[in-house]
Backbone as JSON Lines, residues from 0, in Angstrom:
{"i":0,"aa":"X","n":[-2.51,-23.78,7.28],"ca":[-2.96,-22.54,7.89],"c":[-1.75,-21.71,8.32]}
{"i":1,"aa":"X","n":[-1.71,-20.48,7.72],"ca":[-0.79,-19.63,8.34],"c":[-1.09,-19.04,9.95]}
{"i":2,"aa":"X","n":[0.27,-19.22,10.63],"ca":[0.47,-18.07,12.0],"c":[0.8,-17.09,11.52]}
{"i":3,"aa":"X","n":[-0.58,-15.67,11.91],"ca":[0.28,-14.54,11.85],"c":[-0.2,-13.85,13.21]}
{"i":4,"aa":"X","n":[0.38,-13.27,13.87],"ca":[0.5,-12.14,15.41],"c":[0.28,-10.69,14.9]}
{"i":5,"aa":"X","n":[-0.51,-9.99,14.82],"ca":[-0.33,-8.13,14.93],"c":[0.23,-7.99,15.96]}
{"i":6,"aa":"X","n":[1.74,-7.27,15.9],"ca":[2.02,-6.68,16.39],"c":[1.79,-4.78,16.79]}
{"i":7,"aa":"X","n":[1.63,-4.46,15.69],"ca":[1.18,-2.98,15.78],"c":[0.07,-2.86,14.92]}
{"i":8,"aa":"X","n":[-0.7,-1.53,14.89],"ca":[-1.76,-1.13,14.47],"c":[-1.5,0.34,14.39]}
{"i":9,"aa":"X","n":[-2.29,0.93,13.83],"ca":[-2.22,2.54,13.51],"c":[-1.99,2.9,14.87]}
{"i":10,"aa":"X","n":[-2.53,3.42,15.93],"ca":[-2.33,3.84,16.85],"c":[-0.92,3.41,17.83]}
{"i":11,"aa":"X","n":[-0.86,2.27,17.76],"ca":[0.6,2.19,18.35],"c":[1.92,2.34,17.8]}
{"i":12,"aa":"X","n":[1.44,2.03,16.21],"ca":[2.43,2.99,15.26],"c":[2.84,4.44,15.7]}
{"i":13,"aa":"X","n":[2.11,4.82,15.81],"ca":[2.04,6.75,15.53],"c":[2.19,6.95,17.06]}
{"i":14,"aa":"X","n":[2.38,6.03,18.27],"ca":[2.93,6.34,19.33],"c":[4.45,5.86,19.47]}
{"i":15,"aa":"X","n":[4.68,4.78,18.58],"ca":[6.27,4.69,18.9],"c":[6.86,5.57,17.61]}
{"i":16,"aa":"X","n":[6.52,6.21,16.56],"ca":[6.96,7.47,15.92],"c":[7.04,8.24,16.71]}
{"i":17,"aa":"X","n":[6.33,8.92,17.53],"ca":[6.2,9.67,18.0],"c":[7.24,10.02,18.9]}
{"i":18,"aa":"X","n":[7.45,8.98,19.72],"ca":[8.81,8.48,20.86],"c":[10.02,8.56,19.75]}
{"i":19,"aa":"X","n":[9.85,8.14,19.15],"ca":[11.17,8.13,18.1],"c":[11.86,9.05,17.54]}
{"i":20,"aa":"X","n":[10.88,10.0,17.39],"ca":[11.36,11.43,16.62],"c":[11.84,11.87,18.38]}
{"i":21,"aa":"X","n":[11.01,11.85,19.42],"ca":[11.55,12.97,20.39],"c":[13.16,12.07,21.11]}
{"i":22,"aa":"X","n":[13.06,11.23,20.83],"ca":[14.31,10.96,21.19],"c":[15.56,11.24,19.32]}
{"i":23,"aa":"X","n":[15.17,11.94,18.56],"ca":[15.87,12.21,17.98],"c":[15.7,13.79,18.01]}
{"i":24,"aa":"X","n":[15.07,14.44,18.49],"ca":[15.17,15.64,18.58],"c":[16.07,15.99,20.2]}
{"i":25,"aa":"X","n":[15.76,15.15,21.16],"ca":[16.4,15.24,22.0],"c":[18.41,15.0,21.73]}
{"i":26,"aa":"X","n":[18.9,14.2,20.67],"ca":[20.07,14.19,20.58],"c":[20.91,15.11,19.39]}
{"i":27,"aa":"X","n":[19.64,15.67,18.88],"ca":[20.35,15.95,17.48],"c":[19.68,17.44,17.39]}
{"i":28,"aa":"X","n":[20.14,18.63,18.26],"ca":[19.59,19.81,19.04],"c":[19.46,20.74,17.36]}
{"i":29,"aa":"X","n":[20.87,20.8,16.73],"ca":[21.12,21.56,15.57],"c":[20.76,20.68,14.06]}
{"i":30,"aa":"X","n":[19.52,20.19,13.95],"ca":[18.73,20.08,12.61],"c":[18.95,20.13,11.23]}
{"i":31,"aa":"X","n":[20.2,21.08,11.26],"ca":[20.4,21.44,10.05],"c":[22.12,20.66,10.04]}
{"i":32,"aa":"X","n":[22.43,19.51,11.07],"ca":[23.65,19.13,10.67],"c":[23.13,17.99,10.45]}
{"i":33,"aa":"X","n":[21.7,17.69,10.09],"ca":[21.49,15.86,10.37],"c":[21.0,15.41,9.1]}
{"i":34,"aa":"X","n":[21.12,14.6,9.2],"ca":[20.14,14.03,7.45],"c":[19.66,12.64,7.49]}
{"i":35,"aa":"X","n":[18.67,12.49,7.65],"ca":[17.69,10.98,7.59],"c":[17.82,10.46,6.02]}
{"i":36,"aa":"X","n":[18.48,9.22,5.78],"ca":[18.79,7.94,4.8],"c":[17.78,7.21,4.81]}
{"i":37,"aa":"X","n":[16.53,7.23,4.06],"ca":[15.78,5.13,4.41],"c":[16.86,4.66,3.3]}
{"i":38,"aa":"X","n":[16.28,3.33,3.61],"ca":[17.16,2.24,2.81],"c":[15.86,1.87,1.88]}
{"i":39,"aa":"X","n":[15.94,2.18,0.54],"ca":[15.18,1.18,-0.2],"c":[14.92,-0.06,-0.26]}
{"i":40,"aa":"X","n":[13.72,-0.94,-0.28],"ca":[12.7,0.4,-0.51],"c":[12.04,0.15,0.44]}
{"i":41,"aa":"X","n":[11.82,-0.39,1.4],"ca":[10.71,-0.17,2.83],"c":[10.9,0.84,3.58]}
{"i":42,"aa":"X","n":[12.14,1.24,3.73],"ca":[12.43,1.68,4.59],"c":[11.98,3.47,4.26]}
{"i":43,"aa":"X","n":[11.8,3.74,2.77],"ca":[12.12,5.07,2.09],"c":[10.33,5.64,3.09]}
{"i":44,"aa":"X","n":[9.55,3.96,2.64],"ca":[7.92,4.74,3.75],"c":[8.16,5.18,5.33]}
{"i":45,"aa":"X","n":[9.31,4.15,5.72],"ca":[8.96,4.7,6.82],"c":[9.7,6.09,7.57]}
{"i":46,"aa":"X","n":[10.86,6.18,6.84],"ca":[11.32,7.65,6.62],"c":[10.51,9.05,6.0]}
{"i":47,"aa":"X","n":[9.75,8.62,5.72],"ca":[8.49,9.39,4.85],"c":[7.7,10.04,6.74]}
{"i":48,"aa":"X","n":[7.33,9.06,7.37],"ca":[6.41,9.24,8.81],"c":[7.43,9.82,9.53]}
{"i":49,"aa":"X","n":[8.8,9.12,9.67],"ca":[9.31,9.63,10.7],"c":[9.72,11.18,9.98]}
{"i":50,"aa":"X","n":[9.94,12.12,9.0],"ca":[10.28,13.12,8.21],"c":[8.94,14.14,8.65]}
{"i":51,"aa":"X","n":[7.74,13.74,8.28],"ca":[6.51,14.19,8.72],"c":[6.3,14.82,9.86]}
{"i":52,"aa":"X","n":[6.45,13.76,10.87],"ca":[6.55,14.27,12.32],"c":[7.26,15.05,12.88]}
{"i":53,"aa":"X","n":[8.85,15.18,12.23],"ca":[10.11,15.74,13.23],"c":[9.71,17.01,11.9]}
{"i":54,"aa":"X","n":[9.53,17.2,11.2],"ca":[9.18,18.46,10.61],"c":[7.84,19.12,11.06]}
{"i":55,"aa":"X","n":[7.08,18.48,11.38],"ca":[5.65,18.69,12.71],"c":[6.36,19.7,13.78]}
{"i":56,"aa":"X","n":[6.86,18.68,14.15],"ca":[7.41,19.13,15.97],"c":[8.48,20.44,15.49]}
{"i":57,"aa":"X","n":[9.37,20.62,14.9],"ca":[10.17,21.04,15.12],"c":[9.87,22.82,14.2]}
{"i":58,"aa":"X","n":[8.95,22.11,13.56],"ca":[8.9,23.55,12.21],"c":[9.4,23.97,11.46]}
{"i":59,"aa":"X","n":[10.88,22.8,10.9],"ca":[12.07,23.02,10.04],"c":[11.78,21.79,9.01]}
{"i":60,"aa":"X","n":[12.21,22.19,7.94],"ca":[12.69,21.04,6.91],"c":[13.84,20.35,7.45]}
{"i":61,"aa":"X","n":[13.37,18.88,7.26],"ca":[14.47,18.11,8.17],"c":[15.31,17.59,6.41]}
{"i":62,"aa":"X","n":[16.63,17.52,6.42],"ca":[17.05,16.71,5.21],"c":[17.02,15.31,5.39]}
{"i":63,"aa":"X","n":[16.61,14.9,3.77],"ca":[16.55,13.44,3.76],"c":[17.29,12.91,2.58]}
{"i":64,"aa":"X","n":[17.12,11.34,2.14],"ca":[17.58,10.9,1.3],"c":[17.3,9.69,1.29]}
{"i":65,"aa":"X","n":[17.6,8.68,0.23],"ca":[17.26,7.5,-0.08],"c":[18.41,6.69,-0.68]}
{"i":66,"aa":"X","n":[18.9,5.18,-0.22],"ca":[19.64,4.61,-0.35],"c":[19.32,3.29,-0.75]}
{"i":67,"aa":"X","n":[19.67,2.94,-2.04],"ca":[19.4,1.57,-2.56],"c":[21.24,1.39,-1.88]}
{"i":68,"aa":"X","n":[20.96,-0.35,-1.57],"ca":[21.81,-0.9,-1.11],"c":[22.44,-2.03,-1.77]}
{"i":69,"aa":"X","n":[21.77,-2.06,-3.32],"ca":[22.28,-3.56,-3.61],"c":[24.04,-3.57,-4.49]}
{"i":70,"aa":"X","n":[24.33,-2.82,-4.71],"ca":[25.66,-2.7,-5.41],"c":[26.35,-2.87,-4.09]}
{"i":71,"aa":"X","n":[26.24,-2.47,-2.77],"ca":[27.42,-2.79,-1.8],"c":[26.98,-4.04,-0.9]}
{"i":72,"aa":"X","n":[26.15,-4.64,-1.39],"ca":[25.77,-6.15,-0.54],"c":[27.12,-6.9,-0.61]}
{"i":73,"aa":"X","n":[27.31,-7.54,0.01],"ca":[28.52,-9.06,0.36],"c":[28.06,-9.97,-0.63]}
{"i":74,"aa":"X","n":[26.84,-10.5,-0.55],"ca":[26.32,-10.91,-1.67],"c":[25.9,-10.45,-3.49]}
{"i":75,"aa":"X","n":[26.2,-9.18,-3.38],"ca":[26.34,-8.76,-4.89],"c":[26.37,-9.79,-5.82]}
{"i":76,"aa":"X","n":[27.15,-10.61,-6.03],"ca":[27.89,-11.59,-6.89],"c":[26.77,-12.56,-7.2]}
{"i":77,"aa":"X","n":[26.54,-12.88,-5.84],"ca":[25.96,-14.41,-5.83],"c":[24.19,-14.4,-6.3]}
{"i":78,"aa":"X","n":[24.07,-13.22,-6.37],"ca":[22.11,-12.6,-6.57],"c":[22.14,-12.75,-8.3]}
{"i":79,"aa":"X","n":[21.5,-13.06,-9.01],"ca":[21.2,-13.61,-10.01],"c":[21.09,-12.47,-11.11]}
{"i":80,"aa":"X","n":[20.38,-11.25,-10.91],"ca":[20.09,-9.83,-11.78],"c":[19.57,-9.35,-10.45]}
{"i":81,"aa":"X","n":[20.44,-8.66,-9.93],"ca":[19.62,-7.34,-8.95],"c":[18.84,-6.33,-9.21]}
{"i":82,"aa":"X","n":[17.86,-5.73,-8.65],"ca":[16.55,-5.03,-8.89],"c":[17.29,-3.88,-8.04]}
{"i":83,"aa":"X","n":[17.73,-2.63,-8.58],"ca":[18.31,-1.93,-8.03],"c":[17.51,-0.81,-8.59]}
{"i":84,"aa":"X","n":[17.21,0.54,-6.88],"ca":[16.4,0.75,-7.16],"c":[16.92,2.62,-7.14]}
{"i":85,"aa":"X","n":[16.45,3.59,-6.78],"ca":[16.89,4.76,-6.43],"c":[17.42,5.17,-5.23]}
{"i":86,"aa":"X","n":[18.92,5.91,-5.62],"ca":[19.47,6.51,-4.24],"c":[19.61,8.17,-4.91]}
{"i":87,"aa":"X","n":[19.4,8.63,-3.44],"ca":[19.1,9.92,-3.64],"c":[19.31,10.66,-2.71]}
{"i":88,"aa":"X","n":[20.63,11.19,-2.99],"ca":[21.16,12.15,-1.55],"c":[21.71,13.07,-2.08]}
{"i":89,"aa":"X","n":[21.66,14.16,-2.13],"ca":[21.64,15.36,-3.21],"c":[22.79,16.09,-2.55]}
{"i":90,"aa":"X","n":[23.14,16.28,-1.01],"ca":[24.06,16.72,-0.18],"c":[24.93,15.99,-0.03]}
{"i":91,"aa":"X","n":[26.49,16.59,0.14],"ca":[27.58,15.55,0.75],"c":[27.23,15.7,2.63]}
{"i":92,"aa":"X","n":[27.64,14.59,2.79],"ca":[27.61,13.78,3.84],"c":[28.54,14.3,5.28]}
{"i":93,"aa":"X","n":[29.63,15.08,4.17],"ca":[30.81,15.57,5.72],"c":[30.13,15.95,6.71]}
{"i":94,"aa":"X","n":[31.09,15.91,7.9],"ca":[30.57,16.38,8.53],"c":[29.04,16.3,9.45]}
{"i":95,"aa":"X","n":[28.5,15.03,8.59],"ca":[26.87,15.46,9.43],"c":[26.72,14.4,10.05]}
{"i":96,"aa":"X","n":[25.93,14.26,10.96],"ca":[25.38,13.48,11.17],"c":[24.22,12.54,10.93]}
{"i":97,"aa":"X","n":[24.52,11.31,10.06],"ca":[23.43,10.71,9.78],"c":[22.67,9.71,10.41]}
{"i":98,"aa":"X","n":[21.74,9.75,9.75],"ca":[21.06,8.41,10.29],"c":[19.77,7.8,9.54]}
{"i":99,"aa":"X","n":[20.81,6.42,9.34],"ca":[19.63,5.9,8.52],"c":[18.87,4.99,9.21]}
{"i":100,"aa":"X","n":[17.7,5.14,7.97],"ca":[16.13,4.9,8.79],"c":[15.67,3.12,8.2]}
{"i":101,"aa":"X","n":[15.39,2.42,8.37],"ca":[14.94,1.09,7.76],"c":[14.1,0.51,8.4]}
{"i":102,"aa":"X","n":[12.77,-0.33,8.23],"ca":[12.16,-0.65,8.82],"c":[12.16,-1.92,10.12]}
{"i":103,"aa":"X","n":[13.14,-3.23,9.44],"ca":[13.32,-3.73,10.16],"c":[15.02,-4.07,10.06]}
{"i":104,"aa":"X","n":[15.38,-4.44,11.1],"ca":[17.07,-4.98,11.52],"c":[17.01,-6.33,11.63]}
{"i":105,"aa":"X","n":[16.99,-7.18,10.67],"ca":[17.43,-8.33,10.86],"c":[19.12,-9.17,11.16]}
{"i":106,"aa":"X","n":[19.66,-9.68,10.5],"ca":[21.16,-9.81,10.18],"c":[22.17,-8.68,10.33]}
{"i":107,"aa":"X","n":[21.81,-7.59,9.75],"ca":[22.93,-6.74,10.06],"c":[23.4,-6.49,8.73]}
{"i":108,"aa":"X","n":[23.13,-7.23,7.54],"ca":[24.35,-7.18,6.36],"c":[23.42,-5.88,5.64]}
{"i":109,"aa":"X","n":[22.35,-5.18,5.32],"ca":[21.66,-4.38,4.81],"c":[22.25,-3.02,5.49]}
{"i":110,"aa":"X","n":[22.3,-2.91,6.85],"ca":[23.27,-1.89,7.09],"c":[24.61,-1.46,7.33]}
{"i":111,"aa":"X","n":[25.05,-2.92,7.11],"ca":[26.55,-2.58,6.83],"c":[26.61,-1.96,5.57]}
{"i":112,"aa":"X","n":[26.1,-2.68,4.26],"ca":[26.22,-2.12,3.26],"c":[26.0,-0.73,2.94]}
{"i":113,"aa":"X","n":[24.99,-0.2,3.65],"ca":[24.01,1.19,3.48],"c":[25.38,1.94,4.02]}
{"i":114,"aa":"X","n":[26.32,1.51,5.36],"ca":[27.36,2.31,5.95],"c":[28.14,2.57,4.99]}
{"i":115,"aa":"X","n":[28.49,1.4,4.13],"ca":[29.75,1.86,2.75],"c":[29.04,2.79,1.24]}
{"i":116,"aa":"X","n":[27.83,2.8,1.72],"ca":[26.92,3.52,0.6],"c":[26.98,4.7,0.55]}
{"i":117,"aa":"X","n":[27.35,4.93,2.23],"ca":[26.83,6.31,2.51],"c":[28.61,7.26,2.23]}
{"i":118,"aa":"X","n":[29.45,6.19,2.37],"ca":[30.72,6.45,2.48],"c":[31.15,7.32,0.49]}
{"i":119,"aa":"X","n":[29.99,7.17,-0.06],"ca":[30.37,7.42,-1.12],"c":[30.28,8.78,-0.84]}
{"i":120,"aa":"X","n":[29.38,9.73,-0.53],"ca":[29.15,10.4,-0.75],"c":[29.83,11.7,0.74]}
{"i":121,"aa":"X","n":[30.82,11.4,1.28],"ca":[31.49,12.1,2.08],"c":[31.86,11.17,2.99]}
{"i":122,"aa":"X","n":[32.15,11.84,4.12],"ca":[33.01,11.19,5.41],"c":[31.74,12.24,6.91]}
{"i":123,"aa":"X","n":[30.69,11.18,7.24],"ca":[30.0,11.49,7.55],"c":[30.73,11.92,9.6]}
{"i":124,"aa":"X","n":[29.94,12.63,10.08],"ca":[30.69,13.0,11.73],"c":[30.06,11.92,12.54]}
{"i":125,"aa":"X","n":[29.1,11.61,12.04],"ca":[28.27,9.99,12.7],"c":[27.51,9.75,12.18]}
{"i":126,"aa":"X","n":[27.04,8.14,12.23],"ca":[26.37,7.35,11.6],"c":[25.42,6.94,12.71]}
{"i":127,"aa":"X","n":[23.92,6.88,12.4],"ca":[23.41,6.53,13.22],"c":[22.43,5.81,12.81]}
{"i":128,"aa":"X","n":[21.13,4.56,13.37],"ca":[20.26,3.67,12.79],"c":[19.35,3.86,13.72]}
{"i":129,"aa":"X","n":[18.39,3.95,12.91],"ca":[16.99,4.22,13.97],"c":[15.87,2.83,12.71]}
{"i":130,"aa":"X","n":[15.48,2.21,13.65],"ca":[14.69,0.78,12.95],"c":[13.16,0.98,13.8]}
{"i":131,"aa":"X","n":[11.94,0.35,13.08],"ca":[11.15,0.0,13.66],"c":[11.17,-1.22,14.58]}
{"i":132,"aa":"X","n":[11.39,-1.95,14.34],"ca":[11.62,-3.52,14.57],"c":[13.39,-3.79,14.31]}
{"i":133,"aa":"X","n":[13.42,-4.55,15.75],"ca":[14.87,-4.91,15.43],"c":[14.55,-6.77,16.38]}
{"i":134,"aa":"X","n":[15.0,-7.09,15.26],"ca":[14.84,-8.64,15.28],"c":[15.72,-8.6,15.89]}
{"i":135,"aa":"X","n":[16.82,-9.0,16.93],"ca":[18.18,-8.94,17.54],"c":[18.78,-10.7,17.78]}
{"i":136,"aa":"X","n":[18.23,-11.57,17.88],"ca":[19.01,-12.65,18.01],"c":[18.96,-12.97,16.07]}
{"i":137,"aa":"X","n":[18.7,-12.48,15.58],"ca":[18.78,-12.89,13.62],"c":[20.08,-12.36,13.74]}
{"i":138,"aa":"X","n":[20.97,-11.68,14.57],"ca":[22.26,-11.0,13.67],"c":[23.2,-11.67,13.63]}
{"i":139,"aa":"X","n":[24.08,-11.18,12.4],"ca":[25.07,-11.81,11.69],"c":[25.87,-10.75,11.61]}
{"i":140,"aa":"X","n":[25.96,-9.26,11.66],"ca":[26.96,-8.66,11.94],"c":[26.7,-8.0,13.01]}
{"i":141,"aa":"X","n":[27.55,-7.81,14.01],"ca":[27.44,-6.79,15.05],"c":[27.26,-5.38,15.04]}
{"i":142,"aa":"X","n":[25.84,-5.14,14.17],"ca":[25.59,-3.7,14.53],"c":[23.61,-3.4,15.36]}
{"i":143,"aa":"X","n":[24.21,-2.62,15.95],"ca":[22.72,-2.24,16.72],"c":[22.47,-0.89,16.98]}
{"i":144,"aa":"X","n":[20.73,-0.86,16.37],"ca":[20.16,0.43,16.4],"c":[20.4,1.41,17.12]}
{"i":145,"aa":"X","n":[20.57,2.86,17.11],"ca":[20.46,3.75,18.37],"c":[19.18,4.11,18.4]}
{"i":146,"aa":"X","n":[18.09,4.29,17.59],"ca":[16.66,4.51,18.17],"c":[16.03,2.86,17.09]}
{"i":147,"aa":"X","n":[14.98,2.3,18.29],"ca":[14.48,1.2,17.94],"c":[13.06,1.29,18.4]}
{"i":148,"aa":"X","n":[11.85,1.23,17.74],"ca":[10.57,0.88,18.13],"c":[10.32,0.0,18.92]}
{"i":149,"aa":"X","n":[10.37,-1.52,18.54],"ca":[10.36,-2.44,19.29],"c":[11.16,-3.68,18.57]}
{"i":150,"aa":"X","n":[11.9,-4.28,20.55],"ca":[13.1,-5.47,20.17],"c":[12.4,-6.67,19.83]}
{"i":151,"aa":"X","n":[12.62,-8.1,18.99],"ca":[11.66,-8.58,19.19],"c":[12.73,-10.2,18.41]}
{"i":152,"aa":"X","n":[12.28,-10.61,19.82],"ca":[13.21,-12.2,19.78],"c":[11.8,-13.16,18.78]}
{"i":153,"aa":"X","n":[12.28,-13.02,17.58],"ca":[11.97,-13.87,16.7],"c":[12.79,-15.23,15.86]}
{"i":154,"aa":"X","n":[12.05,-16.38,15.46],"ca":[13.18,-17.21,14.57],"c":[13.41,-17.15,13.28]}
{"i":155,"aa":"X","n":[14.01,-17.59,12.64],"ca":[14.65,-17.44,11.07],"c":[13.01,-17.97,10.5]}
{"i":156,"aa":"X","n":[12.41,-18.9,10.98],"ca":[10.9,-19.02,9.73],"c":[10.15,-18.15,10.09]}
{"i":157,"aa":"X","n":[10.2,-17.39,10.96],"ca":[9.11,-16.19,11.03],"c":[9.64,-15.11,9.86]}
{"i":158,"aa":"X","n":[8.99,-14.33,9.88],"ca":[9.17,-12.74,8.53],"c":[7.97,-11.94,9.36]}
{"i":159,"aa":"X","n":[8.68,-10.58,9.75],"ca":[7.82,-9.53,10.23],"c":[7.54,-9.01,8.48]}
{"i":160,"aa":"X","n":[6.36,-8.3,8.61],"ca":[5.56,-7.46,7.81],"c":[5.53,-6.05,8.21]}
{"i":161,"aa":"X","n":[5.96,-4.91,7.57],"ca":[5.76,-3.58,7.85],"c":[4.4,-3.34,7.1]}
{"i":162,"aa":"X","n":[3.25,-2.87,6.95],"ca":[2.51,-2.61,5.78],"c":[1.94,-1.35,6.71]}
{"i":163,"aa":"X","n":[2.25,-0.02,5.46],"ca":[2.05,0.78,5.65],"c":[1.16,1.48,4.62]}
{"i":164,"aa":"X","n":[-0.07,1.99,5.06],"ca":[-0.47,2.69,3.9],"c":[0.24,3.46,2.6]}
{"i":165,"aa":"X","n":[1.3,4.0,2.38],"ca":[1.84,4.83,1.58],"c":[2.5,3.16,0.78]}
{"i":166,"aa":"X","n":[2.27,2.66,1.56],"ca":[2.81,0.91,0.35],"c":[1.68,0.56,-0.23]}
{"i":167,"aa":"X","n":[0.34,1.09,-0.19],"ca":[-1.26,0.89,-0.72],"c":[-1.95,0.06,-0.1]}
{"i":168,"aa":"X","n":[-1.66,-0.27,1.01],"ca":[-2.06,-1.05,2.21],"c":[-3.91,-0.06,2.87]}
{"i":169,"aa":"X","n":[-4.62,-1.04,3.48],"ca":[-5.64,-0.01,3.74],"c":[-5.67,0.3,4.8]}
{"i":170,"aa":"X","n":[-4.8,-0.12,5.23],"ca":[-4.29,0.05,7.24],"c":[-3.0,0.02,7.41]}
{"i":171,"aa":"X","n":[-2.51,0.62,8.5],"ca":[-1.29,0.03,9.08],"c":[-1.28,-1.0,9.86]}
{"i":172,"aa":"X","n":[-0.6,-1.63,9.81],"ca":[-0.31,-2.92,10.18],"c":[1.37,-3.31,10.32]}
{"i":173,"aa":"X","n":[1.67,-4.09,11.6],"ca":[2.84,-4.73,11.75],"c":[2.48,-6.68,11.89]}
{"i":174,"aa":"X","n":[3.07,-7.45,11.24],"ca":[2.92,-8.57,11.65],"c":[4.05,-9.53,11.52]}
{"i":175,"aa":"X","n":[3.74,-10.46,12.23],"ca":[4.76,-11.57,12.12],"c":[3.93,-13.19,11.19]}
{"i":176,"aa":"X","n":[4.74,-13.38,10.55],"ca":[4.07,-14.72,9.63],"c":[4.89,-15.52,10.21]}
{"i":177,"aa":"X","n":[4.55,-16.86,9.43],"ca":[5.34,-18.06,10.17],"c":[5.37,-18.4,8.47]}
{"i":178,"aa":"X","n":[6.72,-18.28,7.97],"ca":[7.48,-18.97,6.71],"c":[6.95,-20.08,6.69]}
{"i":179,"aa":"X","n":[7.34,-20.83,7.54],"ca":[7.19,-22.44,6.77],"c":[5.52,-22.68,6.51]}
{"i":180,"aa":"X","n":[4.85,-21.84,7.18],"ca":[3.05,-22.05,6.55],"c":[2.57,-21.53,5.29]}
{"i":181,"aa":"X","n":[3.63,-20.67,4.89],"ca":[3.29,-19.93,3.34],"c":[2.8,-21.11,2.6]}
């Protein structure tokens, strides 16, 4: 028998978006210097909601983009045929301030890589990470979110679940499984 926990549901989704965008509208006043990154590919949905909203609130086209991460993994080498998927950032980077979007923060090595990803494409004025879920005792490199939904002391056999409708899901849903019951 599998353990699984809901953590979120539609409604508490669309209240910590909600918090999320205004604490990014609260730091990032001039709109047109910022540019939201998801990380392929979970992350590209949930940059999709948070894009929605801060273009809601604000009444501007917010810029975005999309970052496959597997050519700058640490692990590159050791992955068997990588499934590499679309990056798509049409603007250089100088100068702006970014921030990429991903659903969950586990280890740390997915956004280190995304940091040297982004390095391709200019010399950004800041880098910034906004996560739904940030697993925080899983890390393996020392980096941590500046906007985070929720912190959440989990172990290595658990696996959170993002499932978001725009993934063909018939609900939103956040959950936690327990690995070793798969």
């Amino acid at each position: 028998m599998t353990n699984i926990s809901k953590l979120f549901d539609s409604k508490r989704l669309e209240i910590t978006i909600d918090r999320l965008c205004q604490q990014i509208i609260e730091n990032h006043k001039n709109v047109e210097n910022f540019i939201l990154v998801g990380l392929q590919p979970r992350g590209v949905y949930f940059l999709e909601r948070i894009k929605y909203k801060l273009e809601k609130n604000l009444i501007k086209e917010v810029n975005t983009g999309y970052l496959d991460t597997t050519f700058y993994r640490d692990d590159f080498r050791s992955n068997d045929v990588p499934t590499a998927r679309e990056t798509r950032i049409t603007d250089s980077v100088d100068g702006k301030d970014v921030v990429i979007v991903d659903d969950v923060l586990f280890t740390g090595r997915t956004v280190r890589s995304a940091m040297e990803g982004i390095m391709n494409f200019g010399r950004p004025k800041k880098i910034e990470l906004l996560v739904l879920i940030d697993r925080y005792y899983s890390r393996e490199i020392p980096i941590e979110p500046t906007y985070c939904g929720i912190k959440l002391n989990t172990i290595t056999s658990e696996r959170v679940e993002v499932n978001l409708t725009e993934q063909g899901f018939e609900e939103d849903s956040i959950i936690i499984k327990n690995k070793s019951n798969e």
